[in-house]
N, C-alpha and C positions, 0 to 999 in steps of 0.2 A: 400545529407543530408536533404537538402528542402523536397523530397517528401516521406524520410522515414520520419520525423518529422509531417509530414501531413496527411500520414498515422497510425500515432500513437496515433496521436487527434480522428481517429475515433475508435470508441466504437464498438466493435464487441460483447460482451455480456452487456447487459444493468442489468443483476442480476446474479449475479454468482450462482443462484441455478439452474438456464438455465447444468451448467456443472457438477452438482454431482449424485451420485446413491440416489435411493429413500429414504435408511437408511441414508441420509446428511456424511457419513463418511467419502468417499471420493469423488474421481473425475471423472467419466465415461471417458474410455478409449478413448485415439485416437478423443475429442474431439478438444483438444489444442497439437499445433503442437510439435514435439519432435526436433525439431531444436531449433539452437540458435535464441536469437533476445533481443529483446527491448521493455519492457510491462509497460503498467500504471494502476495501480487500481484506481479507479473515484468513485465517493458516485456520487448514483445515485437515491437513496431515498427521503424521506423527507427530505428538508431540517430543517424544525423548530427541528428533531432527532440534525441538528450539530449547532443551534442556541445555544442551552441548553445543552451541552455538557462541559465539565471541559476543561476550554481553556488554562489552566496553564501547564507551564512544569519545569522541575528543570534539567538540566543534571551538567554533570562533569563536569567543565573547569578545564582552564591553574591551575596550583600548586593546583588541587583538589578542588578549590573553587566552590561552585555553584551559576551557571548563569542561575538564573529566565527568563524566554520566556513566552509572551501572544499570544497564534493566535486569532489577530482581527478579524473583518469584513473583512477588507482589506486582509489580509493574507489567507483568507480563499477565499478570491473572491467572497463573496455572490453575488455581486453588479453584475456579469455576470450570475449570475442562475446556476443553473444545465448544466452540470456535474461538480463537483469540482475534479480536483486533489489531492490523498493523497499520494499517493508513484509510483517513477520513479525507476525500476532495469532493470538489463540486466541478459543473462546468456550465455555462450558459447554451451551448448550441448541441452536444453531440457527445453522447456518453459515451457512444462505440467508438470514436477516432481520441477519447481523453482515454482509455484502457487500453489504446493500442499502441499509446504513446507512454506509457505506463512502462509497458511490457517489452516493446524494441524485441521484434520474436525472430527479426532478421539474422539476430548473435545469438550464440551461445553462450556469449559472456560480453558485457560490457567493460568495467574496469577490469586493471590491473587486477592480476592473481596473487594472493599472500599480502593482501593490504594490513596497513599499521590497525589501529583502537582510531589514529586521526580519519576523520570526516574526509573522506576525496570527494571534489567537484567531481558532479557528474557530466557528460556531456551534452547533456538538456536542463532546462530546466523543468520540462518536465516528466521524467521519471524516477519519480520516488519512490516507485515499489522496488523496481526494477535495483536502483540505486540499493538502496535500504539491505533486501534480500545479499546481494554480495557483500554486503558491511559484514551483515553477519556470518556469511557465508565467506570466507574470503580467500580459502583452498576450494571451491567447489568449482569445475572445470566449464561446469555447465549448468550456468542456474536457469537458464530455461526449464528445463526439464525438471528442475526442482519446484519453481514455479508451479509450471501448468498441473505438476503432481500436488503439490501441497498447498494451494492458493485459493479462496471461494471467494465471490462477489456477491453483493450483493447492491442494490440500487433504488432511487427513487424517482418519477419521472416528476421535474417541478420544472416546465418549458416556461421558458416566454419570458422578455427583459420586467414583465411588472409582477415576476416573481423573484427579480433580482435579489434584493432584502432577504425574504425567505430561505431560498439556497443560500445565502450568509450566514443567517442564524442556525438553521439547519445545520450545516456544517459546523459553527461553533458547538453547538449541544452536542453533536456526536464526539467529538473532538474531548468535550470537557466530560461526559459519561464514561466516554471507552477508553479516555488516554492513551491512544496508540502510537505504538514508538516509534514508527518513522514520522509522525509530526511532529515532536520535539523540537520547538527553536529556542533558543535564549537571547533574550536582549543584547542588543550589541551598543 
C-alpha cells in the first residue's frame, strides 16, 4: 500500500491539456492507461485562481437538513504550496474513459452559471471534477479551459478484479491523507 500511495503523490501530467486533441473535446488516445487503478486530480495552477474562489458548500444531510462546509486555508493546504488535492477515485477497467468522464471536454460548461454555496446535482454521477471545479467556480464561463490550465493527474495502475480490495483501500488512504474537497460526503 506504501509505495502505491507514493506512487500516487506523483504527478504524471502537471496540466491536463498535456492529454486532449487540439479541438480541447476530448482525450488523445492511448495516452492514460486503460487499466484499472487509483487517480488523483491536483490544481496545479495559480494558486491566488483557489484563494478567490467560493469556499462555501451546502450539501444534504441527515433528515434532509443542510450542512453548511467552509474550505479553509487549512483544508485546502495552501500552507504546503502546490500541488493541492481536489479529488481521490479509483476505477476497475479504464482509467482513460473514468478522466474522460471526469472532464465532459464536449462543454465548455456544465451547470448552470452563478450557482448558490447549495450543492447542484450534476448530470452524471460521474463527474466530480468536472462538478466540483464549477462549484467553485460558478461565474467562470468556461471551466474547460480552466480545467485543462490549472488541473494535474496523477495515477496508479492496480488492474484486475483480485485487486479489487486494494483499489478500496488505496483510495480510502488517499482520501483520508490528502482530504480533498471534492470528496466530501456527510452522512445522511
Amino acid at each position: 500500500m506504501g509505495r502505491w500511495f507514493e506512487e500516487l503523490c506523483r504527478i504524471k501530467h502537471h496540466k491536463l491539456r498535456e492529454l486532449v486533441v487540439s479541438a480541447e473535446t476530448s482525450l488523445r488516445s492511448k495516452l492514460l492507461p486503460q487499466d484499472g487503478g487509483v487517480y488523483v486530480f491536483w490544481w496545479t495552477g495559480d494558486l491566488k485562481k483557489l484563494y478567490d474562489c467560493n469556499r462555501e458548500i451546502i450539501l444534504a444531510g441527515p433528515g434532509g437538513r443542510n450542512v453548511k462546509l467552509h474550505f479553509n486555508d487549512e483544508w485546502f493546504g495552501f500552507s504546503a504550496e502546490l500541488p493541492i488535492p481536489l479529488y481521490v477515485g479509483k476505477n476497475a477497467d479504464s482509467i482513460s474513459k473514468r478522466v474522460g468522464s471526469h472532464l465532459r471536454l464536449a462543454q465548455n460548461r456544465m451547470l448552470p452559471l452563478g450557482g448558490s454555496s447549495k450543492k447542484v446535482k450534476p448530470p452524471t454521477t460521474s463527474c466530480q471534477l468536472r462538478a466540483g471545479i464549477e462549484h467553485l467556480f460558478p461565474d467562470e464561463q468556461d471551466s474547460r479551459t480552466l480545467i485543462l490550465d490549472n488541473i494535474g493527474l496523477s495515477f496508479v495502475k492496480i488492474n484486475g478484479d483480485i485487486h479489487a480490495a486494494n483499489r478500496f483501500y488505496l483510495e480510502d488512504l488517499a482520501i483520508g491523507k490528502m482530504r480533498p474537497v471534492f470528496n466530501v460526503d456527510i452522512e445522511r
